[in-house]
C-alpha positions as CSV (number, residue, x, y, z in Angstrom):
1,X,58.0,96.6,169.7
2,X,57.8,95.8,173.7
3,X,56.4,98.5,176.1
4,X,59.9,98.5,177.2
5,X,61.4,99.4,174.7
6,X,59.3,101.6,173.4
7,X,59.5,103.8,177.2
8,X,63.2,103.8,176.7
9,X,62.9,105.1,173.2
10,X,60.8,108.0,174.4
11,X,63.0,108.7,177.1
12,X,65.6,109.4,174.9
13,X,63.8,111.7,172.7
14,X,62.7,113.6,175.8
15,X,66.5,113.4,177.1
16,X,67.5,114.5,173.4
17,X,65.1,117.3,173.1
18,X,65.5,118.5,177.0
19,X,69.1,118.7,176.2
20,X,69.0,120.4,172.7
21,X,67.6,123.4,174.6
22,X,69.8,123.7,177.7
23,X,73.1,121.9,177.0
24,X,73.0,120.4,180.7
25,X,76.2,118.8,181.3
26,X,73.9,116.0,183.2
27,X,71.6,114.8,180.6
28,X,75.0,115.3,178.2
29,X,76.4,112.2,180.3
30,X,72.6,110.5,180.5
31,X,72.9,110.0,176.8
32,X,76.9,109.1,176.7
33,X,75.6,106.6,179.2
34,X,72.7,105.3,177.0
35,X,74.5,105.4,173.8
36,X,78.0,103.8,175.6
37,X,77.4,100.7,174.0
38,X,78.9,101.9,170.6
39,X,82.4,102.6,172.5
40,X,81.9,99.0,173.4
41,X,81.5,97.2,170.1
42,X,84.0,99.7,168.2
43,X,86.7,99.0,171.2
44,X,85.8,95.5,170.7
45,X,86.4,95.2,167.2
46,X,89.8,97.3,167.4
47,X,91.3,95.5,170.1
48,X,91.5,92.5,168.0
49,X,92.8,94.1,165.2
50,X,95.7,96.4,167.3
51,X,99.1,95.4,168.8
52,X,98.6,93.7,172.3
53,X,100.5,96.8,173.5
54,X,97.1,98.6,172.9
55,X,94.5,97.9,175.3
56,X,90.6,97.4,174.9
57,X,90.6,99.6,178.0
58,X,92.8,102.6,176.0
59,X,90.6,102.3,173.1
60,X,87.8,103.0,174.9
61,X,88.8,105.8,176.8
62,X,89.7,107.4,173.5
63,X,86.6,106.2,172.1
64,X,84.3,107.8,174.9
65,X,86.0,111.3,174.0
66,X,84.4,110.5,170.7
67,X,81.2,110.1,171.9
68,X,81.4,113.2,173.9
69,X,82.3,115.1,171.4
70,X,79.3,113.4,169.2
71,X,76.9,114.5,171.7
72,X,77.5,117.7,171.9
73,X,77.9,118.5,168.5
74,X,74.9,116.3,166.9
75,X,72.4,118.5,165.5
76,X,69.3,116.4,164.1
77,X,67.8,118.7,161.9
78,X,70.5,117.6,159.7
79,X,68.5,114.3,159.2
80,X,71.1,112.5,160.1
81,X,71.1,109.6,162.5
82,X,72.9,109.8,165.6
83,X,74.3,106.5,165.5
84,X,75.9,107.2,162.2
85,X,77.0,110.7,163.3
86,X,78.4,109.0,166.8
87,X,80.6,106.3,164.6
88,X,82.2,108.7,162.9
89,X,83.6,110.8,166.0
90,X,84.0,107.5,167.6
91,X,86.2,106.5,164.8
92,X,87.8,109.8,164.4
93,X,88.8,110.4,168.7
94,X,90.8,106.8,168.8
95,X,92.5,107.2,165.3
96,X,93.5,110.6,166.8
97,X,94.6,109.1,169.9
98,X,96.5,106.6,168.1
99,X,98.4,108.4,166.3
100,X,99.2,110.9,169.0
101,X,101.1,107.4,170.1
102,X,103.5,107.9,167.6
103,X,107.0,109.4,168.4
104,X,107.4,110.5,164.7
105,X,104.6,113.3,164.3
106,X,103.5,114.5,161.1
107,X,105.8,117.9,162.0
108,X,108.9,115.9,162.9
109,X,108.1,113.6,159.3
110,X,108.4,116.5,157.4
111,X,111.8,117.7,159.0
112,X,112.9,115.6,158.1
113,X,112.5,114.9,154.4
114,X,113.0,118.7,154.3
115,X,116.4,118.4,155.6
116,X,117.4,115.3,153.7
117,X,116.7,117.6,151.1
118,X,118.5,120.6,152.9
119,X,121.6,118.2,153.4
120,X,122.2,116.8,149.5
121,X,121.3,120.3,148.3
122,X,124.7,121.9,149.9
123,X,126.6,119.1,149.3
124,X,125.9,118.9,145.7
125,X,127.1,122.7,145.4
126,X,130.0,123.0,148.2
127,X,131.2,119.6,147.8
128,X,131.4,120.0,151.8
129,X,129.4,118.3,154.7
130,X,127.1,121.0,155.8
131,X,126.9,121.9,159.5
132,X,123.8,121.7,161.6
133,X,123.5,126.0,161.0
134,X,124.1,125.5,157.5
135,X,121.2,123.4,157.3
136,X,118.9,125.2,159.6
137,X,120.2,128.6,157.5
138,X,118.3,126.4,154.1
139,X,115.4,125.6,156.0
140,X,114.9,129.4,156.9
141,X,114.9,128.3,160.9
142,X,116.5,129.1,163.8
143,X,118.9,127.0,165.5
144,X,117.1,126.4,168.5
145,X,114.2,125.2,166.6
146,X,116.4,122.9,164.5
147,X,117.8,121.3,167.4
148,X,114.5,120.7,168.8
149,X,113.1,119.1,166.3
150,X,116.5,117.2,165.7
151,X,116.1,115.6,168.9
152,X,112.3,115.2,168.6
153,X,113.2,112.7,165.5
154,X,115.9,110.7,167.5
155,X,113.3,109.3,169.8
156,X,111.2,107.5,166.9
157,X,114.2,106.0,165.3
158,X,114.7,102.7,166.1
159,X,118.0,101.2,167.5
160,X,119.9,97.9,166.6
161,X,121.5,96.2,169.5
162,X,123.6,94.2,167.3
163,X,124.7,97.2,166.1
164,X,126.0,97.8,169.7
165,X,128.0,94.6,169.7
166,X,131.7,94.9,169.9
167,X,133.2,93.7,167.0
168,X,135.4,91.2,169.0
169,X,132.6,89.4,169.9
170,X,131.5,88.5,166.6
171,X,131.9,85.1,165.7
172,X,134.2,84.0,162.7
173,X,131.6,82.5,160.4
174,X,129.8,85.7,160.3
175,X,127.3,84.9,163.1
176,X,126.7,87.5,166.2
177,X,125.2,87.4,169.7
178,X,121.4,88.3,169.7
179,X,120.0,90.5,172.8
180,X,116.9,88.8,173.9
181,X,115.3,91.5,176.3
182,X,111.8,90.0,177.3
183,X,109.1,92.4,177.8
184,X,107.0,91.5,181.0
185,X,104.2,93.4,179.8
186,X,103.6,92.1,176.5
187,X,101.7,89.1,175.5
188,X,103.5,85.8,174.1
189,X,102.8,85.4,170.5
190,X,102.4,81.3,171.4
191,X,99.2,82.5,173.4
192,X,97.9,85.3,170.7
193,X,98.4,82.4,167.9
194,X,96.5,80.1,170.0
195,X,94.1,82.1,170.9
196,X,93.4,83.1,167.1
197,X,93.4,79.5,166.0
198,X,91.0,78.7,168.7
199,X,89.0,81.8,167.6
200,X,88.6,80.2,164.0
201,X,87.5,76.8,165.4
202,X,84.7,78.2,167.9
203,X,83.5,80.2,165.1
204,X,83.4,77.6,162.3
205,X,80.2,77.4,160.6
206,X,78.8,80.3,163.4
207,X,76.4,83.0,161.9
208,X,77.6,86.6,162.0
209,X,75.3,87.1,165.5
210,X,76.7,83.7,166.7
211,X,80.2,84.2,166.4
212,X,79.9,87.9,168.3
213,X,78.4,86.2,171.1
214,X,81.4,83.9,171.5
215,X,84.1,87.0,170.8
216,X,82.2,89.2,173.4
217,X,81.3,86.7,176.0
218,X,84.8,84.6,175.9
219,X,87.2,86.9,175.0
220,X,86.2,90.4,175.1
221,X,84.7,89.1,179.0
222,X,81.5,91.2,178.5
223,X,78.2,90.0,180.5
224,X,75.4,89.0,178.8
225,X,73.3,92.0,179.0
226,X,76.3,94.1,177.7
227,X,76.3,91.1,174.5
228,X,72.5,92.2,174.0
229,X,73.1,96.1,174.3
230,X,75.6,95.9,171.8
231,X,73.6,93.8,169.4
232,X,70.3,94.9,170.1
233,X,69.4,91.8,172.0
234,X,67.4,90.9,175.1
235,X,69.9,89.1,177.7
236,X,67.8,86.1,177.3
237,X,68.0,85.9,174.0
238,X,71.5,86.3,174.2
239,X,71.3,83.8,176.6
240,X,69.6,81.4,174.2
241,X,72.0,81.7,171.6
242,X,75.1,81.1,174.3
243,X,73.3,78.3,175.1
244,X,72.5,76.9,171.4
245,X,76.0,77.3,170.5
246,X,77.8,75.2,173.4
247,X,75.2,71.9,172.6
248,X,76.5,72.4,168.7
249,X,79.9,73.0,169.8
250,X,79.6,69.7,172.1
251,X,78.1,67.7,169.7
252,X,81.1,68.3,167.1
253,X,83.6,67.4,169.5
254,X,82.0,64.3,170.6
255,X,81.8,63.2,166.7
256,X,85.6,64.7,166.2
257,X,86.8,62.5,169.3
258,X,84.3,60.6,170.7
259,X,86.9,58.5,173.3
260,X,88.1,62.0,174.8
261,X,84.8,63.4,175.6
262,X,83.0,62.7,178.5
263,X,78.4,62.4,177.8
């Protein structure tokens, strides 16, 4: 092991071990600092996985509350590795961030299946439509309550515009008008297709390491020294592989179409 790395190493167990004992909210953030390359590489692999709505910049906010929360709860004595620990809060802060994202909690779910339920249950024995008391009567709530998480459960459901259409405007051979309303802010599925099927050909015949270098350098737009703190590689080596890959990738192009590329 370089000097280096072996300094750093006992840095960190002099970091750990001072902050064990005090809790100092400044060597807290020393080691979120040090150890900030994990939110990298998990926000990383997420991003590509999660709607373009979601951004690698959301993720890993969420992601550092993980780490946070790793840090000050880690307790080694437990034998277990902090990087292991710190991937699990990681993993834990943006799943619970992202589904914080989603209009239709768990407690709005579960209104309302209960009054689905609520609602064929009086029917069945009063042969009646129940009213919105009637139902919150079955449920045991209060009306106030019922119409709050009535409205709560509006705001996930999803609305039709075609349904919106006036039904003069429909056409006689069954056809109907279609709303296009283009989001600015979202990314053209033409560019996220192209981007994937350029993806695949970079990486073709890439080792694991190889094709991470071209995802983080190219289109995560980390640096090189970020690339080597997030695979445990010196920036030159990094570097070195960048450099390996762009002579093999040349070298296929210039056999796929030798007339279109310039020596």
């Amino acid at each position: 092991m370089p000097k280096s790395a072996k300094r750093d190493e006992s840095s960190i167990e002099n970091r750990w071990e001072k902050y064990l004992k005090t809790r100092d909210v400044e060597l807290r953030n020393q080691l979120v600092v040090h150890y900030s390359p994990l939110v990298h590489a998990h926000a990383a692999r997420l991003s590509r996985k999660l709607p373009a709505q979601v951004s690698y910049d959301e993720i890993c906010s969420a992601a550092f509350d993980g780490l946070i929360e790793a840090v000050e709860a880690y307790n080694p004595e437990r034998k277990a590795k902090f990087e292991t620990f710190c991937q699990q809060r990681i993993s834990g802060a943006v799943m619970d961030w992202l589904r914080s994202l989603d209009p239709q909690s768990r407690t709005v779910r579960t209104f309302e299946k209960k009054r689905l339920l609520a609602k064929e249950s009086f029917g069945a024995e009063y042969e009646t439509a129940p009213s919105q008391r009637d139902i919150a009567r079955r449920l045991d709530m209060s009306i106030d309550r019922y119409d709050y998480l009535s409205r709560l459960s509006q705001l996930g459901k999803e609305v039709h515009f075609s349904a919106m259409e006036p039904s003069g405007n429909r056409q006689s051979d069954g056809a109907s008008h279609t709303w296009d309303i283009r989001d600015p802010r979202s990314e053209d599925p033409a560019q996220k297709v192209s981007r994937t099927l350029l993806t695949d050909y970079l990486a073709k015949g890439l080792a694991r390491e190889e094709r991470l270098v071209v995802l983080l350098y190219y289109f995560e737009e980390m640096t090189m020294a970020e690339i080597g703190a997030v695979l445990d590689l010196s920036e030159s080596r990094v570097s070195q592989i960048h450099k390996e890959i762009l002579q093999r990738l040349r070298a296929r192009l210039i056999e796929a179409h030798p007339e279109e590329v310039l020596v």
